[in-house]
C-alpha positions, 0 to 999 in steps of 0.5 A: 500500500502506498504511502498516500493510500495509507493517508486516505486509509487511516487519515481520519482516526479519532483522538484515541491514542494509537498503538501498533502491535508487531506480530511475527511467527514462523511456525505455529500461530500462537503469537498471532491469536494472543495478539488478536485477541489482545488487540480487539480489548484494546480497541476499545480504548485505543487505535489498534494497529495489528502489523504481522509479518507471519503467514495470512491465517486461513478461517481466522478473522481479525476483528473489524475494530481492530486495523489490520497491516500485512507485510510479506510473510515469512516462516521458518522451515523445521528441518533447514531451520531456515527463514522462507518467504511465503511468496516464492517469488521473492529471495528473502533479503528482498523481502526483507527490504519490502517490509521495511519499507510497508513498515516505515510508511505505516509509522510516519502516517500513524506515528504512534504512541504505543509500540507493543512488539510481541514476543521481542526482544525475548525471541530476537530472529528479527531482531534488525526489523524490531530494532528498526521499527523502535529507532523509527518510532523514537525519532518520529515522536520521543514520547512514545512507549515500548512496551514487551508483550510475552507468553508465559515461557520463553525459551532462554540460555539459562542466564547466558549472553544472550539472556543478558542481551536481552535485559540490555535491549529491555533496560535501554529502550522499553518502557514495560514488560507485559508477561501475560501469565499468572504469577500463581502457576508459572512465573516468569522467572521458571524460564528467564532466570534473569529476570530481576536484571529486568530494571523497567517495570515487569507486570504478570497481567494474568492470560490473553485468552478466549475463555470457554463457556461449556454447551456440552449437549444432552443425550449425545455422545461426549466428544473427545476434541484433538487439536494439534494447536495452528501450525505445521506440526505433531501430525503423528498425534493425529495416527496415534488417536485413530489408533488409540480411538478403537481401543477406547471406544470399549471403555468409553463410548464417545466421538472423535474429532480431531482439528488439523492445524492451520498450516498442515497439508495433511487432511487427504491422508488422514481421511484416508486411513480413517476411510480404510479402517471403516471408522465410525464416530470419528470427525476430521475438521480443518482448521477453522477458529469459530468452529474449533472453539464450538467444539471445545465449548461442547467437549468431554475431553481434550487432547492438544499439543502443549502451546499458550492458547491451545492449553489455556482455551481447554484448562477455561473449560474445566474438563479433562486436559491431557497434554502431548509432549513433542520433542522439537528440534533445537531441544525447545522446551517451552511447551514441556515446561509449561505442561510441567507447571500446570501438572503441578498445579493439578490442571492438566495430565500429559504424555510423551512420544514413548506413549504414542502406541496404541495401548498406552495411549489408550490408557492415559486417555481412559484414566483422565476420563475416569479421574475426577479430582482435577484441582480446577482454580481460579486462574487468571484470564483476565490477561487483555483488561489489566494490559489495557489498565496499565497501557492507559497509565502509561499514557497517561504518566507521559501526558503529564 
């Protein structure tokens, strides 16, 4: 878009004061769902400007109030662990340098008050076009904030250089730190040990999440809900449950549905291998947000991968979670930590890849069905409003 069009787009803003939130993931979707969600409460306080950099999500709307700004897309491929562009026909420095630029003209018609940077400076893989990003708002309008927006885990080098890079980056040029996480069940010093190096304000604003609200149905069969989360993988998740499904189903009578995440390619052989085995009872649904979370709402059970959202929008619906712990590349252990940490808080059961065969599997899922002294607390979901209370007193502390 180009800068005069951006003019007559958004020339005629209210006085709300303006934030851009910059969005990037490269293999799951779970920085863009915290971010949406985030955005559209803000909306009602502030101009919301949602720049993401990550792959267009298929059946995944960005609410009307909330103004939304593409850039060329970039993921991460697992097995080279090389950035890609999403549009083939780019090499990715010129991608790079087209988003630079979209992003420069964005800042000049918008110069906002608030900069959130989801996930930065705690993942630093587009470290050049964050710190770009900051320089440029800084020198538009000093005044402005930056503020860190981060989930509940992060990956970090156990107090190494880079952690303590990362706490120069915050002490230097941010204005708040947001971990939306509740202090109770994981705080953020379980995975960033530097923490009380962190000089500027640090808040646990509780979860950004959509809770929900249980309809499970009368005189119908309880469904069991799989999710492998949104991205591109834990498809041996999927096999296992098809297999475990015929051994479950003589225990527990129930409806499979299992949800393929938004980035997968792999529907067609799925549905095959429940078409050859002559399955009954199973559902095999693509990725869709409205649609999963119906389901959710409707569940007896859940199965999922041990991401933010996917985790907290089950534990919300207070039935019985059980947590699949896959292996990563790189040795990542975010989602082991977090399930380690809501297991020891009673919320939820998991297993691991040594637990994928049929029978075990099986079993795992028969005995959190059976088990009804699950430890439901009050957790707090109430991540997105205390995130705004704090941004309108930062707003207002700079009015001053």
């Amino acid at each position: 878009m180009q800068d005069t069009n951006l003019k007559a787009h958004y020339g005629n803003l209210d006085n709300k004061p303006r934030i851009i939130i910059h969005c990037q993931y490269v293999y799951g979707i779970g920085h863009f769902v915290r971010a949406v969600e985030l955005a559209s409460f803000l909306s009602k306080s502030f101009n919301v400007f949602l720049l993401n950099g990550g792959e267009p999500i298929m059946n995944y709307a960005v609410p009307d109030e909330v103004f939304y700004f593409q850039i060329p897309s970039i993921y991460k491929d697992e097995n080279s662990n090389q950035l890609i562009p999403v549009d083939s026909s780019l090499d990715l420095k010129k991608c790079f340098v087209m988003r630079s630029a979209m992003i420069e003209q964005l800042v000049g018609v918008i110069c906002p008050d608030i900069l959130i940077t989801e996930h930065f400076p705690f993942g630093l893989l587009f470290e050049t076009e964050v710190m770009n990003l900051i320089k440029h708002i800084k020198s538009n309008n000093p005044n402005s904030k930056i503020v860190s927006s981060v989930r509940d885990v992060i990956e970090s080098e156990n107090g190494g250089e880079k952690d303590a890079f990362i706490c120069a980056l915050l002490n230097k040029w941010y204005d708040a730190i947001l971990v939306h996480s509740d202090e109770r069940i994981v705080p953020f010093k379980a995975s960033f040990p530097l923490t009380d190096q962190i000089k500027v304000p640090l808040y646990h604003t509780g979860y950004v999440v959509q809770r929900i609200s249980p309809s499970r149905l009368e005189n119908s069969l309880p469904i069991l809900l799989v999710s492998i989360g949104g991205g591109r993988m834990g498809n041996e998740l999927f096999y296992a449950m098809i297999e475990a499904h015929k051994l479950i189903t003589c225990h527990w009578q129930h409806k499979l549905v299992l949800f393929i995440g938004a980035f997968q390619r792999d529907d067609q052989m799925l549905q095959s291998v429940v078409n050859k085995n002559d399955m009954t009872n199973i559902m095999l649904m693509p990725f869709d947000k409205n649609a999963y979370l119906q389901n959710l709402a409707k569940a007896s059970a859940v199965v999922c991968m041990g991401g933010y959202n996917s985790v907290l929008e089950a534990v919300s619906t207070g039935v019985p979670v059980l947590i699949y712990n896959r292996k990563f590349l790189g040795n990542n252990k975010e989602q082991e930590l977090r399930s380690t940490l809501f297991q020891k808080f009673g919320l939820v059961a998991s297993f691991g890849e040594e637990d994928l065969a049929q029978e075990k599997l099986a079993t795992k899922i028969i005995d959190i069905i059976k088990n009804t002294n699950r430890h439901y607390r009050n957790i707090k979901f109430n991540g997105a409003e205390v995130t705004c209370q704090i941004l309108q007193k930062l707003i207002h502390r700079a009015s001053l």
